[in-house]
C-alpha positions, 0 to 999 in steps of 0.5 A, a space after each residue: 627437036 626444034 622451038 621456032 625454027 631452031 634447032 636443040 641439040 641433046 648430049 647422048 646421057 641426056 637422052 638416055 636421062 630421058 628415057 631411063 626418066 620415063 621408064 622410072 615413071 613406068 616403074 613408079 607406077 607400076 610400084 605403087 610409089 613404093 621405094 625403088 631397091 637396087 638398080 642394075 643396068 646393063 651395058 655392052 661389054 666393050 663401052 669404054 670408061 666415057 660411055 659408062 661415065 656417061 650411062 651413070 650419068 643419064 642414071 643421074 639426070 633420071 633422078 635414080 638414087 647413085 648409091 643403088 645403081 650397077 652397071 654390069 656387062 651384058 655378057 654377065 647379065 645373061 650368065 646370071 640370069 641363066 644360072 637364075 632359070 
């Protein structure tokens, strides 16, 4: 982004601040305001402990309850979402 010619520069949370911000407004939407439960991400599974830190924290700057998020590994994902269908 830049405002008159100069440039802005974004840490990577804060971009995915962004736009976990947006889809939390999608969901808002789609929930009719209705209060949002337990919020699970997914992350791959070989982030280091600074990229989790760092996904928490774009949860955070989107304004998401911390006491509601999960951060669980792709790999696990799939396993429960398979064992679930």
């Amino acid at each position: 982004m830049s405002e008159k010619g100069k440039e802005d520069e974004f840490l990577p949370e804060e971009i995915g601040g962004y736009i976990l911000k947006y889809f939390r407004h999608i969901f808002d939407n789609y929930l009719n305001k209705s209060p949002m439960g337990m919020m699970v991400i997914t992350i791959p599974v070989d982030f280091n402990s600074k990229q989790r830190e760092a996904t928490l924290r774009a949860c955070e700057l989107a304004g998401f309850d911390m006491n509601k998020v999960s951060l669980i590994d792709e790999p696990t994902a799939s396993l429960i979402e398979y064992h679930h269908t």
